[in-house]
DSSP file (Angstrom, degrees, kcal/mol; ACC not computed):
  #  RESIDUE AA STRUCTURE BP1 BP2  ACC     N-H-->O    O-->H-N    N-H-->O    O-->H-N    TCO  KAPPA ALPHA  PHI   PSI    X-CA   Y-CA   Z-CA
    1    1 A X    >>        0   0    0      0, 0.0     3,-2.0     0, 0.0     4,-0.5   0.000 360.0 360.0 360.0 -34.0  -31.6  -54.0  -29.3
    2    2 A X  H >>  +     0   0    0      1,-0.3     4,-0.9     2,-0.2     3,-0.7   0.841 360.0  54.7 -65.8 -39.2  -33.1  -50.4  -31.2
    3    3 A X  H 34 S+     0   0    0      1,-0.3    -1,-0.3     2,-0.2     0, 0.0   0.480  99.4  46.8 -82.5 -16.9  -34.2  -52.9  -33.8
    4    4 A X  H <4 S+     0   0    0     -3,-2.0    -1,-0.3     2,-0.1    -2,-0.2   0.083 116.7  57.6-139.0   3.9  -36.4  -55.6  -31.8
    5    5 A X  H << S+     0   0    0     -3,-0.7     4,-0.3    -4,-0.5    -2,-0.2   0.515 106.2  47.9-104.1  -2.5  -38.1  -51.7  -30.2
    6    6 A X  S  < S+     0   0    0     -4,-0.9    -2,-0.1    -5,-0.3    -3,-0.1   0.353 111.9  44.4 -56.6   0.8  -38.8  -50.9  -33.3
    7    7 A X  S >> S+     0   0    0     -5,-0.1     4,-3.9     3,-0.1     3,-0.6   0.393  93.1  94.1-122.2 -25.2  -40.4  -54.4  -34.1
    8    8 A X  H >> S+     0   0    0      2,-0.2     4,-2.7     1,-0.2     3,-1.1   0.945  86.2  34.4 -45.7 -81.7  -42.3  -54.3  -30.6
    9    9 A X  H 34 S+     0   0    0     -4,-0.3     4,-0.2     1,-0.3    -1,-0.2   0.593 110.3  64.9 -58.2  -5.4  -45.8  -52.9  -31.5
   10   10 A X  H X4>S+     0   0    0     -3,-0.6     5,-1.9     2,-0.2     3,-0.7   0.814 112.1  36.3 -74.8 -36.3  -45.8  -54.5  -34.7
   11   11 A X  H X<5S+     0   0    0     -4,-3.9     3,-2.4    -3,-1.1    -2,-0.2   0.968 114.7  50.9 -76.1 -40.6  -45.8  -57.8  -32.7
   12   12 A X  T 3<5S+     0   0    0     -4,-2.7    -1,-0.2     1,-0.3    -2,-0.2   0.476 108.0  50.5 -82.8  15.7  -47.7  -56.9  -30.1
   13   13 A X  T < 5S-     0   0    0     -3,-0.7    -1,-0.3    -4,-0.2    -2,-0.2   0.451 111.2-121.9 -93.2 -19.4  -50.7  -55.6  -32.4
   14   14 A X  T < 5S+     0   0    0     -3,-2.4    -3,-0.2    -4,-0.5    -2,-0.1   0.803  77.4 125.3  84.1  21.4  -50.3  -59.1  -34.4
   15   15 A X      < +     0   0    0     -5,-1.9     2,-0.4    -4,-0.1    -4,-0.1   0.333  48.1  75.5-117.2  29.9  -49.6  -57.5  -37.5
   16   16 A X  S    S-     0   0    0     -5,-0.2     2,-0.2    -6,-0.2    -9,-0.0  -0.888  73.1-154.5-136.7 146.9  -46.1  -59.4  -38.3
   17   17 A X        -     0   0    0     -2,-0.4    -2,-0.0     1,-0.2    -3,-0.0  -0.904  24.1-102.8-130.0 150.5  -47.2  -63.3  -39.5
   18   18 A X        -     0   0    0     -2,-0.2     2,-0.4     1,-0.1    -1,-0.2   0.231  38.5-102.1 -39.6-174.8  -44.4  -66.4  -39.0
   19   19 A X        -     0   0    0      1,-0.3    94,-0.2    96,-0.0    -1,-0.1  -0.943  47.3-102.1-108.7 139.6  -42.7  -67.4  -41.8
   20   20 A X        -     0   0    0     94,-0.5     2,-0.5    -2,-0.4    -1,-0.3  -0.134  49.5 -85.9 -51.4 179.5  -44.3  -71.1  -43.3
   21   21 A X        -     0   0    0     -3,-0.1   122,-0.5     1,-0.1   121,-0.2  -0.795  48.9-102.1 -65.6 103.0  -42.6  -73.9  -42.7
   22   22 A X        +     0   0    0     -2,-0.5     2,-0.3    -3,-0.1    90,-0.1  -0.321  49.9 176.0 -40.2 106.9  -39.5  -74.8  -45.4
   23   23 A X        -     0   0    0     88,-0.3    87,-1.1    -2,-0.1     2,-0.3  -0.665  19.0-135.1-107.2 172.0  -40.8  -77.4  -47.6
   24   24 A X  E     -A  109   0A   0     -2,-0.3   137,-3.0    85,-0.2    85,-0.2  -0.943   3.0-145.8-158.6 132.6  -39.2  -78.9  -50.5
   25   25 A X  E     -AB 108 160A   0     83,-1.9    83,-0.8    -2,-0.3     2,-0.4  -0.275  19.0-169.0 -85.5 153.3  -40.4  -79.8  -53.8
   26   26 A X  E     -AB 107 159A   0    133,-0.7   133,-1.4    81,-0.2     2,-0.5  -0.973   7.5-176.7-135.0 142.1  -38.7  -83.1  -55.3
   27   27 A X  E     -AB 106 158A   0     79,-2.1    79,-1.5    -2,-0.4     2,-0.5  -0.927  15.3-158.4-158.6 148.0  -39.2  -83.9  -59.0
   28   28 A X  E     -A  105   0A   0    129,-2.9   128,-6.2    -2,-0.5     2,-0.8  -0.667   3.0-168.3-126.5 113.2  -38.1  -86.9  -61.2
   29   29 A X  E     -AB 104 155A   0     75,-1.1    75,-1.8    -2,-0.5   126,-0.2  -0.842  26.9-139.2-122.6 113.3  -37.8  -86.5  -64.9
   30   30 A X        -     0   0    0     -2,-0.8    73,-0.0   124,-0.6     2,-0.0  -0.152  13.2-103.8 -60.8 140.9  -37.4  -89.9  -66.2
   31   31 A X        -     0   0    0     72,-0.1     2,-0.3     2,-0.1    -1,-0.2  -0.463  37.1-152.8 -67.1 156.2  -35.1  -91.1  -69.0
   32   32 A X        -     0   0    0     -3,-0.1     2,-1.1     2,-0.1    71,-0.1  -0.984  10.6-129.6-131.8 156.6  -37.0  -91.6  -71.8
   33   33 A X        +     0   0    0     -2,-0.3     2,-0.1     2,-0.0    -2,-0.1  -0.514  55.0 125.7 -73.1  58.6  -36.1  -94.1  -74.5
   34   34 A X        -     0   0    0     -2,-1.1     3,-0.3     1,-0.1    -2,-0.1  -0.489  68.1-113.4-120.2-166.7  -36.3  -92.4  -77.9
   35   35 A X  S    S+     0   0    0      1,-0.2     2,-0.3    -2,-0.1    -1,-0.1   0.690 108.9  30.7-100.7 -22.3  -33.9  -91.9  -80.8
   36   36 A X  S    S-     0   0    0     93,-0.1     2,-1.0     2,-0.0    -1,-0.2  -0.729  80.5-174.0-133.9  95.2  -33.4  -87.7  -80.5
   37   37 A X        -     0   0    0     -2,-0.3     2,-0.4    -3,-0.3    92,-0.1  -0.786   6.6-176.9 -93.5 141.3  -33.9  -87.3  -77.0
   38   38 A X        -     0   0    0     -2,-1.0    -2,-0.0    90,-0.4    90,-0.0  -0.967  31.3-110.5-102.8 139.3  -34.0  -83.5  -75.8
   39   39 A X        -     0   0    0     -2,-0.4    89,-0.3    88,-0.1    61,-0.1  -0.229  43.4-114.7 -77.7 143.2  -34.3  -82.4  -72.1
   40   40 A X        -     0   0    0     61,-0.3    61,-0.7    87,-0.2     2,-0.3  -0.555   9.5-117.5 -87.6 162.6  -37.6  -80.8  -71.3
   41   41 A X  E     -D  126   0B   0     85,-1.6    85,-2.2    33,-0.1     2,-0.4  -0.652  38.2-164.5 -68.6 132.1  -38.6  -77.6  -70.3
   42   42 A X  E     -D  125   0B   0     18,-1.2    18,-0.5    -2,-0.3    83,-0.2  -0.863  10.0-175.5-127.8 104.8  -40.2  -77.8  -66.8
   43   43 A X        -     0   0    0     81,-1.6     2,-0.3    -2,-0.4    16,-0.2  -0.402   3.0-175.3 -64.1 149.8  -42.4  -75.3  -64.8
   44   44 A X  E     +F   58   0C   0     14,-2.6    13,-2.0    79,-0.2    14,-1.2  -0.819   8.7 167.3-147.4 159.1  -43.9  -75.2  -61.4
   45   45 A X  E     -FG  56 122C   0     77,-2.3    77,-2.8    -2,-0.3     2,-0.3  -0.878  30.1-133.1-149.4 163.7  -46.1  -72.8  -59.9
   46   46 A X  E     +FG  55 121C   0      9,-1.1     9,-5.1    -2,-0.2     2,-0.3  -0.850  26.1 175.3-117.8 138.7  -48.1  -72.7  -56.9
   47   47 A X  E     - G   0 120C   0     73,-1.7    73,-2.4    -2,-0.3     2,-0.1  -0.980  40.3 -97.2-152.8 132.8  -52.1  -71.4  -57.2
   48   48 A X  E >   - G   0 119C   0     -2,-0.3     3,-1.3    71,-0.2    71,-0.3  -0.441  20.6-125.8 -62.1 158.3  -54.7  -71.4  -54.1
   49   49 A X  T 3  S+     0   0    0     69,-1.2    70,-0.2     1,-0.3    -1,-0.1   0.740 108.5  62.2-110.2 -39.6  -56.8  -74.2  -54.0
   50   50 A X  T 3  S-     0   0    0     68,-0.6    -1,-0.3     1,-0.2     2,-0.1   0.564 120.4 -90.9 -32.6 -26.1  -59.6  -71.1  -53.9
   51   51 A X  S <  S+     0   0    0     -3,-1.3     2,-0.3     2,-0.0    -1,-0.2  -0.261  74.8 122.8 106.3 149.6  -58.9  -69.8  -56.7
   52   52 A X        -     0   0    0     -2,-0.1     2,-0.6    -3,-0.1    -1,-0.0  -0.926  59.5 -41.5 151.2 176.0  -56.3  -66.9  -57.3
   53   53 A X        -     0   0    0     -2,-0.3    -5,-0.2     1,-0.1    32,-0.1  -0.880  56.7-113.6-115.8 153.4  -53.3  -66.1  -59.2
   54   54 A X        -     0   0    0     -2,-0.6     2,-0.9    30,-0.5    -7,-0.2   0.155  19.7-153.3 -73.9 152.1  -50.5  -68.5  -59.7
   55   55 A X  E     -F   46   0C   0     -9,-5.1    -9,-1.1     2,-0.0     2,-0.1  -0.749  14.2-141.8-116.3  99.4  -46.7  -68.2  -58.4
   56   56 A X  E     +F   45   0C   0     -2,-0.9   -11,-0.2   -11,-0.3     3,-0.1  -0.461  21.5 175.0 -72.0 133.5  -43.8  -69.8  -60.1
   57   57 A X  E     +     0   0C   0    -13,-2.0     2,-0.3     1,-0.3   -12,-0.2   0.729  59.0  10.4-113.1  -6.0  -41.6  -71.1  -58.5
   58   58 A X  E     +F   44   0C   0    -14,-1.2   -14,-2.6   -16,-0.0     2,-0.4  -0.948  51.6 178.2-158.9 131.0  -39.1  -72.8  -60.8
   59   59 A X        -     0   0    0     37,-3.3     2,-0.5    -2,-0.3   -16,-0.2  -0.993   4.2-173.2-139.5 149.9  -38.6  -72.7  -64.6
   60   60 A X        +     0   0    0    -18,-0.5   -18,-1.2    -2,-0.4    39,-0.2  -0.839  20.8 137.7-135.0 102.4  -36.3  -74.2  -66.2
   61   61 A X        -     0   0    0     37,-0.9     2,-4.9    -2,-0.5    39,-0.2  -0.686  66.5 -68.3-137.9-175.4  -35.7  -73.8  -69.9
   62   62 A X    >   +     0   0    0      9,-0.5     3,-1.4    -2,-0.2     9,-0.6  -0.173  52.8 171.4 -90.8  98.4  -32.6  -73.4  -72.1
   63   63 A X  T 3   +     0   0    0     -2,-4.9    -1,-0.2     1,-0.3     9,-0.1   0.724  69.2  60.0 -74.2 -24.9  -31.6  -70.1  -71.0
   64   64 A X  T 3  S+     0   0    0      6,-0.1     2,-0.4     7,-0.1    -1,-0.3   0.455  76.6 105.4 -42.0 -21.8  -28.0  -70.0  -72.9
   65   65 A X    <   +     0   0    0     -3,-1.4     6,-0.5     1,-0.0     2,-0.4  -0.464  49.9 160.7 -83.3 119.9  -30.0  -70.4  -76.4
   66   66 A X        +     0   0    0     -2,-0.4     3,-0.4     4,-0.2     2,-0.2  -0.867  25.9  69.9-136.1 170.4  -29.6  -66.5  -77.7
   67   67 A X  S    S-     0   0    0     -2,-0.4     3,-0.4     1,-0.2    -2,-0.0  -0.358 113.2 -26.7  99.3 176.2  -30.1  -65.2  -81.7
   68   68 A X  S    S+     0   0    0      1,-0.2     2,-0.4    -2,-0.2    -1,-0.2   0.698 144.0  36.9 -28.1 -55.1  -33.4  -65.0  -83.7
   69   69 A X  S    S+     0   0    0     -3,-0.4    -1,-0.2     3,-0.0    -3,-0.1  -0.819  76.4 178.2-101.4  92.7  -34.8  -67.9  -81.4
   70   70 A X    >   -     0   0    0     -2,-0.4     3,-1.4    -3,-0.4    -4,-0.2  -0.342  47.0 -84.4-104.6 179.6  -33.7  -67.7  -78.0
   71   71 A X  G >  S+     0   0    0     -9,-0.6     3,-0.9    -6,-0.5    -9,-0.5   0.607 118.9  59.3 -96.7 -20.7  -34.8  -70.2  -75.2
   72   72 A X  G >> S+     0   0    0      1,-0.2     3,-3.5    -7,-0.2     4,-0.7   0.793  82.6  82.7 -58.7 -17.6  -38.1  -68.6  -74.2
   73   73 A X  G <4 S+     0   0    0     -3,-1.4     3,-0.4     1,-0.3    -1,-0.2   0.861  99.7  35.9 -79.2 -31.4  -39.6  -68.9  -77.6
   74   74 A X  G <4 S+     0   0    0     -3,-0.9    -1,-0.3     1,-0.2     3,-0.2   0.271  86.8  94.6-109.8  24.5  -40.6  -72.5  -76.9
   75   75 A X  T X4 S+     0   0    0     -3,-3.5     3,-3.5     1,-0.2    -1,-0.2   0.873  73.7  74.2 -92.2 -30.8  -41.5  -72.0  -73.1
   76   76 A X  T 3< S+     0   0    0     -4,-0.7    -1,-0.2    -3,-0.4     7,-0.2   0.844  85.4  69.8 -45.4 -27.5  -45.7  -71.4  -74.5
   77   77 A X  T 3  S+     0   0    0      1,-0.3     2,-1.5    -3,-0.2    -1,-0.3   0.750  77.8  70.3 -54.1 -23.0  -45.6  -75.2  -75.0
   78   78 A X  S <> S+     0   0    0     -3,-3.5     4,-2.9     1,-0.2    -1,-0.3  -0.479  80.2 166.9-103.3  61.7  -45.6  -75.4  -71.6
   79   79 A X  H  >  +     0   0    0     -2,-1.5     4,-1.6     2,-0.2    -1,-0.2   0.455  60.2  58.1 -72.9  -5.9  -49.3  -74.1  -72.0
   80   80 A X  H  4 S+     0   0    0      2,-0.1    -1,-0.2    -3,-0.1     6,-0.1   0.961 120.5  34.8 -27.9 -76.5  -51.1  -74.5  -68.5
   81   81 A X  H >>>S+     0   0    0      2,-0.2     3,-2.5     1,-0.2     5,-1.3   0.837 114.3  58.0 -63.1 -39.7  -48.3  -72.2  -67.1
   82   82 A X  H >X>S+     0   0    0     -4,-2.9     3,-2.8     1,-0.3     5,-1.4   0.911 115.8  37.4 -65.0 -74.6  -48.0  -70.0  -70.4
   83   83 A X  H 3<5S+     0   0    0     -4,-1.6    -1,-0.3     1,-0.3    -2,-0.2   0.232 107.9  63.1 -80.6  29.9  -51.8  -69.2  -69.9
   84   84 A X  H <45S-     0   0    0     -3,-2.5   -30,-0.5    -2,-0.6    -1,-0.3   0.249 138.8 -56.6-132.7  11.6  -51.9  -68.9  -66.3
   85   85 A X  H XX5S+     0   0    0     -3,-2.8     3,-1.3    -4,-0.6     4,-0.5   0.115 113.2  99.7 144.8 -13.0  -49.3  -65.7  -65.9
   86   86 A X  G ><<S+     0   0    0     -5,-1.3     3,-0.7    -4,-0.7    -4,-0.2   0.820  74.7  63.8 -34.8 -42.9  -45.9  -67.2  -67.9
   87   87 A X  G 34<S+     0   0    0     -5,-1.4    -1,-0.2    -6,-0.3    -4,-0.1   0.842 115.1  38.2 -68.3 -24.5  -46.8  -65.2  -71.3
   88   88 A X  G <4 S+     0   0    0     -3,-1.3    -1,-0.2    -6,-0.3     2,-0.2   0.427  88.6 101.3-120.2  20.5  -46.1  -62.1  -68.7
   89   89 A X  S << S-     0   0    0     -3,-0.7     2,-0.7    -4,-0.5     4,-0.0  -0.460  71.9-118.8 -88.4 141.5  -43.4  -63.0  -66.5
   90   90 A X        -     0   0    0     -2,-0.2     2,-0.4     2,-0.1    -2,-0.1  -0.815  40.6 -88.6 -70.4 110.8  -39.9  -61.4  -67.3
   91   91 A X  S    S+     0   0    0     -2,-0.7     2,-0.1     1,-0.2   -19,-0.1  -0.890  92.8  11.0-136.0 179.9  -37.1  -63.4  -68.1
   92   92 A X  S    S-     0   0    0     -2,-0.4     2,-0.4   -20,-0.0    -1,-0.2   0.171  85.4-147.1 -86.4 138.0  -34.6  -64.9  -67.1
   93   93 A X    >>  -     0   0    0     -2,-0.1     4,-1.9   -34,-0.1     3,-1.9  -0.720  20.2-107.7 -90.6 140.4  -36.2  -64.5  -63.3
   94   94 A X  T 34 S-     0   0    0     -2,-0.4    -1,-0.0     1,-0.2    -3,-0.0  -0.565 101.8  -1.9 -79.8 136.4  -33.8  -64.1  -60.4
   95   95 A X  T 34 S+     0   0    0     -2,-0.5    -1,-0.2     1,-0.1     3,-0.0   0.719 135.9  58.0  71.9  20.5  -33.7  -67.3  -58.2
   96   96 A X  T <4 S+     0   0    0     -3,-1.9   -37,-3.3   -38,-0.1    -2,-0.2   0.631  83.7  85.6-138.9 -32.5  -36.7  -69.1  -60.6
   97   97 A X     <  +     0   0    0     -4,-1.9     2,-0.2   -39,-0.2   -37,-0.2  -0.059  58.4 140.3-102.7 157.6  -34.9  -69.0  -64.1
   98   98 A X        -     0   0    0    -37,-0.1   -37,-0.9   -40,-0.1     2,-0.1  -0.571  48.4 -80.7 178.8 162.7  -32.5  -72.1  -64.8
   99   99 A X        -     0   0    0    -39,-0.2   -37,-0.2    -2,-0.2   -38,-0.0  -0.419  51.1 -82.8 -93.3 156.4  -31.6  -74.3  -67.2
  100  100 A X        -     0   0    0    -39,-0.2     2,-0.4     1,-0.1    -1,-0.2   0.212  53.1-127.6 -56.5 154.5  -33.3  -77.8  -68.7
  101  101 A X        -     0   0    0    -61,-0.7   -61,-0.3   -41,-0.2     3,-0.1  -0.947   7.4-115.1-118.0 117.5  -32.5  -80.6  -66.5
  102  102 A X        -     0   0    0     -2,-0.4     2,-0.3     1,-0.2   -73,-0.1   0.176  56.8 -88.1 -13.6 151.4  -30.9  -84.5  -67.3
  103  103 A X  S    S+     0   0    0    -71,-0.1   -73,-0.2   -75,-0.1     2,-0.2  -0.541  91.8  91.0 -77.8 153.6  -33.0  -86.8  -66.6
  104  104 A X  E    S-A   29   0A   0    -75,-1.8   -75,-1.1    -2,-0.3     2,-0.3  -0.715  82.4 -57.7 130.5 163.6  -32.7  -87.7  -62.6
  105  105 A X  E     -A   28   0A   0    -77,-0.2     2,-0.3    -2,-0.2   -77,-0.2  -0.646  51.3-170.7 -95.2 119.7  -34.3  -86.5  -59.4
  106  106 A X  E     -A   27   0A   0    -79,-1.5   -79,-2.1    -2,-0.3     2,-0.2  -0.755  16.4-137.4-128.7 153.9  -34.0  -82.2  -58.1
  107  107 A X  E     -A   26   0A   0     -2,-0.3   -81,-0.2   -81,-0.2     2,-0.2  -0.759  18.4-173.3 -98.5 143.4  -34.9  -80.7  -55.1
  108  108 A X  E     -A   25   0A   0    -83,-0.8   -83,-1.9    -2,-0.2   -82,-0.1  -0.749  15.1-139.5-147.8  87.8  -36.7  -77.4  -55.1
  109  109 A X  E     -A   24   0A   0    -85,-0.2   -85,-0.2    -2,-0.2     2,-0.1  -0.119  21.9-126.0 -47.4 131.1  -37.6  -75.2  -51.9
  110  110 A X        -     0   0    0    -87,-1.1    -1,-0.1     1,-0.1   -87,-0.0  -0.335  37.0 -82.1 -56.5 149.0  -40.7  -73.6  -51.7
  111  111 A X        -     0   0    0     -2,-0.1   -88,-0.3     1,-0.1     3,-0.2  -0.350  36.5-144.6 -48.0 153.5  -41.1  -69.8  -51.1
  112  112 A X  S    S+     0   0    0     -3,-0.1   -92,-0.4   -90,-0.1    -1,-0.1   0.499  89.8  56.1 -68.7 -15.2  -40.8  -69.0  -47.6
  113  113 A X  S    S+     0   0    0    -94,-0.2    -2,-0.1     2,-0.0    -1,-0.1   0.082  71.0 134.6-115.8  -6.9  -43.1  -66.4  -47.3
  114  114 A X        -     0   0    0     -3,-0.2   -94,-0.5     1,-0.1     2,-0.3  -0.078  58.1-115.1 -53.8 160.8  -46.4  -68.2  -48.7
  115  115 A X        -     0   0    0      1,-0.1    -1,-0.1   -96,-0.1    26,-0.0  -0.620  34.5 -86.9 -78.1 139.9  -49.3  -67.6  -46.4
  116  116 A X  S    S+     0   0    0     -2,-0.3    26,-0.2    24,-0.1     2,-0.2  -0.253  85.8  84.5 -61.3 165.2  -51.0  -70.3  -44.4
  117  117 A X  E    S-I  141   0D   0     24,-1.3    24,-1.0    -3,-0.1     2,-0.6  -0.656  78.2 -52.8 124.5-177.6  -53.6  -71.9  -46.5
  118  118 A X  E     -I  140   0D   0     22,-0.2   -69,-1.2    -2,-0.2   -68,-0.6  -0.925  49.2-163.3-116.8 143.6  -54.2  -74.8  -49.3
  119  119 A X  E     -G   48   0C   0     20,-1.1    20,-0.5    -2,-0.6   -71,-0.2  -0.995  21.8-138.0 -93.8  73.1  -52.4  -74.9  -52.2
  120  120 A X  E     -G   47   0C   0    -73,-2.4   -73,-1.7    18,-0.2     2,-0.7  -0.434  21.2-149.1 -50.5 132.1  -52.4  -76.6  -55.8
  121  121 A X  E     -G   46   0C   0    -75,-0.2    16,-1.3    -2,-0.1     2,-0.3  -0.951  17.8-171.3 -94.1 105.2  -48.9  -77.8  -56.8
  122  122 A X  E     +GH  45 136C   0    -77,-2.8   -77,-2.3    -2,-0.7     2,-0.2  -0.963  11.6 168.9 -99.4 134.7  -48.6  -77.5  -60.8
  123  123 A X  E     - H   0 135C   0     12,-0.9    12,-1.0    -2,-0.3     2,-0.4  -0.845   9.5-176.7-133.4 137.7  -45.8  -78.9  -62.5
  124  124 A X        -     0   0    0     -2,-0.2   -81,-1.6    10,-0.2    10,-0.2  -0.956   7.4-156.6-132.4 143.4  -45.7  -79.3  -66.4
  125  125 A X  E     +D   42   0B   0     -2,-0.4     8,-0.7     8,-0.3   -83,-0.3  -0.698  10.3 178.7 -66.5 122.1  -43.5  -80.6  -68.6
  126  126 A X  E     -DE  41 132B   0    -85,-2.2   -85,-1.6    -2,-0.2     2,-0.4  -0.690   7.0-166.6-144.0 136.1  -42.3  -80.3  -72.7
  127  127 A X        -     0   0    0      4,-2.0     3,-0.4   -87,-0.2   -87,-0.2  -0.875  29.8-123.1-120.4 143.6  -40.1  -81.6  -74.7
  128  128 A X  S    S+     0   0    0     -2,-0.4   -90,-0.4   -89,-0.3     3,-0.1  -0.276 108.1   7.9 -93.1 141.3  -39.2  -80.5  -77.9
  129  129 A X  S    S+     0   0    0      1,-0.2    -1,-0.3   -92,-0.1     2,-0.3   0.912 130.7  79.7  74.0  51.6  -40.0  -84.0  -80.7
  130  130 A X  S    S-     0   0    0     -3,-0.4    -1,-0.2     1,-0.1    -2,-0.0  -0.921  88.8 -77.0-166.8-165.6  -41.7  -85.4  -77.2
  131  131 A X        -     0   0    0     -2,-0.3    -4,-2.0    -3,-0.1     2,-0.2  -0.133  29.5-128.4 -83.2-161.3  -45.1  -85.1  -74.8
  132  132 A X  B     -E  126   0B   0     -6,-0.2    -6,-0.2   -92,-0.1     2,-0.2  -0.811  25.5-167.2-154.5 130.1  -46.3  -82.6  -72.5
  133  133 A X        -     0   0    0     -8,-0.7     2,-0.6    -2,-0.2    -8,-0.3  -0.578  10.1-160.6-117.3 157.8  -47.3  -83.7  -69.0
  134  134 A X        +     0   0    0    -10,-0.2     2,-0.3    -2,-0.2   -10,-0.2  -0.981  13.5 177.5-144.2 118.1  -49.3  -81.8  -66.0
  135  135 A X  E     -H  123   0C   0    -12,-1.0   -12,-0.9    -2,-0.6     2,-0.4  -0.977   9.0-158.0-123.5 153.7  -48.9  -83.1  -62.8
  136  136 A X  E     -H  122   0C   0     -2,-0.3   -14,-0.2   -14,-0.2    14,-0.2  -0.962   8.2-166.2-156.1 141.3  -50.7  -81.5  -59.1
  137  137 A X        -     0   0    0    -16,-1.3   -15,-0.1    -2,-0.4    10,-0.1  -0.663  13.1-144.1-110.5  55.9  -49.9  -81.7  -56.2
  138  138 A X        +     0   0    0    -17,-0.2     2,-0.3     1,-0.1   -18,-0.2   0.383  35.2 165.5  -6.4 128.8  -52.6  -80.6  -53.4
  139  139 A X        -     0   0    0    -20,-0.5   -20,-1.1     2,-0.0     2,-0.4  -0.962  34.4-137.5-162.1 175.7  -51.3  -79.2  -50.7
  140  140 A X  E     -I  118   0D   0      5,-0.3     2,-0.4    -2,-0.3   -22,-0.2  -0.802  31.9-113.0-114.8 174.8  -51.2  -76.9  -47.0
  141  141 A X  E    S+I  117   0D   0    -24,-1.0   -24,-1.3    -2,-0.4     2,-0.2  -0.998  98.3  42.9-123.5 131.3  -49.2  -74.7  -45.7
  142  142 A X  S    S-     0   0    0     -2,-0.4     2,-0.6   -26,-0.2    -1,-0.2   0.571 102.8-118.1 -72.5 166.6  -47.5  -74.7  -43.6
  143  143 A X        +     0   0    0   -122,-0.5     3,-0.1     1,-0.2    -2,-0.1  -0.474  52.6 149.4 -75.2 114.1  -46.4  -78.2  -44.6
  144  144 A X  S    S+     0   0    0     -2,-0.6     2,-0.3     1,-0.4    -1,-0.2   0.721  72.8  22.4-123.4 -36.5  -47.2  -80.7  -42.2
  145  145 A X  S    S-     0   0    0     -5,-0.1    -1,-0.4     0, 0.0    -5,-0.3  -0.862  81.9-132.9-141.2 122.3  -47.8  -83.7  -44.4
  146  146 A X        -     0   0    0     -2,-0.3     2,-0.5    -3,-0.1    15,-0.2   0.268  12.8-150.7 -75.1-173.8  -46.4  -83.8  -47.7
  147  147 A X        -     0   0    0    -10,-0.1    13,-3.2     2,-0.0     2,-0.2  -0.979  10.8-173.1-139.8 176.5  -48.3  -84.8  -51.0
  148  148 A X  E     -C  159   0A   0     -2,-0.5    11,-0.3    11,-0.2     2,-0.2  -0.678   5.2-179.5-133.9-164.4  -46.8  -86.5  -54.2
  149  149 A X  E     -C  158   0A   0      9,-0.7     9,-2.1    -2,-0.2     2,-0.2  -0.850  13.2-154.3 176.5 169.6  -48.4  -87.2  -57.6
  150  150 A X  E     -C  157   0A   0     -2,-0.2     2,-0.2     7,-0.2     7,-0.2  -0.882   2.7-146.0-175.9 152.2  -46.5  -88.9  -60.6
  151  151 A X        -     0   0    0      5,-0.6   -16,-0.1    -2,-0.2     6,-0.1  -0.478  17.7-122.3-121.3-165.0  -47.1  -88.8  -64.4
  152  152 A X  S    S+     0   0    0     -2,-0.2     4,-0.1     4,-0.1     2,-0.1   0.462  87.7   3.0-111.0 -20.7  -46.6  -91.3  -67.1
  153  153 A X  S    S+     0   0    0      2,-0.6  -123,-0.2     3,-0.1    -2,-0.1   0.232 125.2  32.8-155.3-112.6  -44.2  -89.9  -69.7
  154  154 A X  S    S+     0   0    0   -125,-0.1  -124,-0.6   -29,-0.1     2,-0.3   0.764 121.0  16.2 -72.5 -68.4  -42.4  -86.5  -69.3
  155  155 A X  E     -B   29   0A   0   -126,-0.2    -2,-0.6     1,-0.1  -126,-0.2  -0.740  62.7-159.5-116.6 153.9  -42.0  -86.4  -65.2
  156  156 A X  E     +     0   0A   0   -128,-6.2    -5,-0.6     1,-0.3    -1,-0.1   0.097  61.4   2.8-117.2-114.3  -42.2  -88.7  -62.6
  157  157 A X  E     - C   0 150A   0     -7,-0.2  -129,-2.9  -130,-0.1     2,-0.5  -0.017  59.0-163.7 -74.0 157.4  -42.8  -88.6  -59.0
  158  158 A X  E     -BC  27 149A   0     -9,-2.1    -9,-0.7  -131,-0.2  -131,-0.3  -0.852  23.2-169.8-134.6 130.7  -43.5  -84.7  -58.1
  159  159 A X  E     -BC  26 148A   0   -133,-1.4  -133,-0.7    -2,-0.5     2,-0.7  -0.978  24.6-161.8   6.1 112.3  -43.0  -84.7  -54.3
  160  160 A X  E      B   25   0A   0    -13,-3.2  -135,-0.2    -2,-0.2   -14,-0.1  -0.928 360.0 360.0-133.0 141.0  -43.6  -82.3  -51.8
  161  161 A X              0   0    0   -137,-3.0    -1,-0.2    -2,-0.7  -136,-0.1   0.357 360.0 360.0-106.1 360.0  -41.7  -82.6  -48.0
């Protein structure tokens, strides 16, 4: 109970906000037919639909890869995200950092803590002897109706619940 009066005038001034609504990202990286296939690297980041700077929320690259070229080195291909705050992120990041993914369908929570408002969904794709894809995904917060998108080559359906 000394914890929720310590919490009191912060609520009753209004100066403590809900937490959004738990949404979840889904995205489908397609087999692709080729003769050396390698798993792509895949970003996503979140940027207000105002204008602002961008939030990753998942990268996934080959994070094992260590020596003279280790697994960032090839994460600037993923050049949307590189030039939109990637070149200055540390990694591996805790609870964003993971490794390239089989082709098949992931789930990915959204932050909890975004702020009400609209939302661009980025997610881009590359793979190494293969394309590079951009998909967005519009969206609000809190999440009330989701939005998808789907690309042509690298990902498919980018899903947000």
């Amino acid at each position: 109970m000394p914890a929720l009066s310590l919490m009191a005038p912060a609520l009753v001034a209004g100066t403590m906000t809900a937490p959004a609504a738990a949404a979840t990202v889904s995205i489908t990286i397609p087999r692709v037919n080729v003769a050396e296939y390698h798993r792509p690297y895949v970003v996503g980041w979140l940027e207000p639909a105002a204008g602002g700077a961008a939030r990753t929320v998942f990268v996934w690259y080959d994070v094992k890869k260590a020596g003279r070229e280790s697994g960032t080195k090839w994460l600037a291909d993923l050049r949307t995200w590189w030039r939109k705050g990637g070149r200055s992120m540390q990694l591996p990041a805790d609870g964003l950092s993971g490794a390239t993914r089989a082709p098949g369908t992931y789930q990915v929570p959204l932050p909890a803590n975004l702020a009400p408002g609209d939302y661009v969904l980025k997610v881009e794709a590359a793979r190494e002897t293969g394309g590079r894809e951009l998909v967005s995904v519009p969206i609000s917060v809190p999440v009330k109706k989701g939005g998808s998108a789907s690309g042509s080559s690298e990902l498919g359906a980018v899903t947000v619940r």
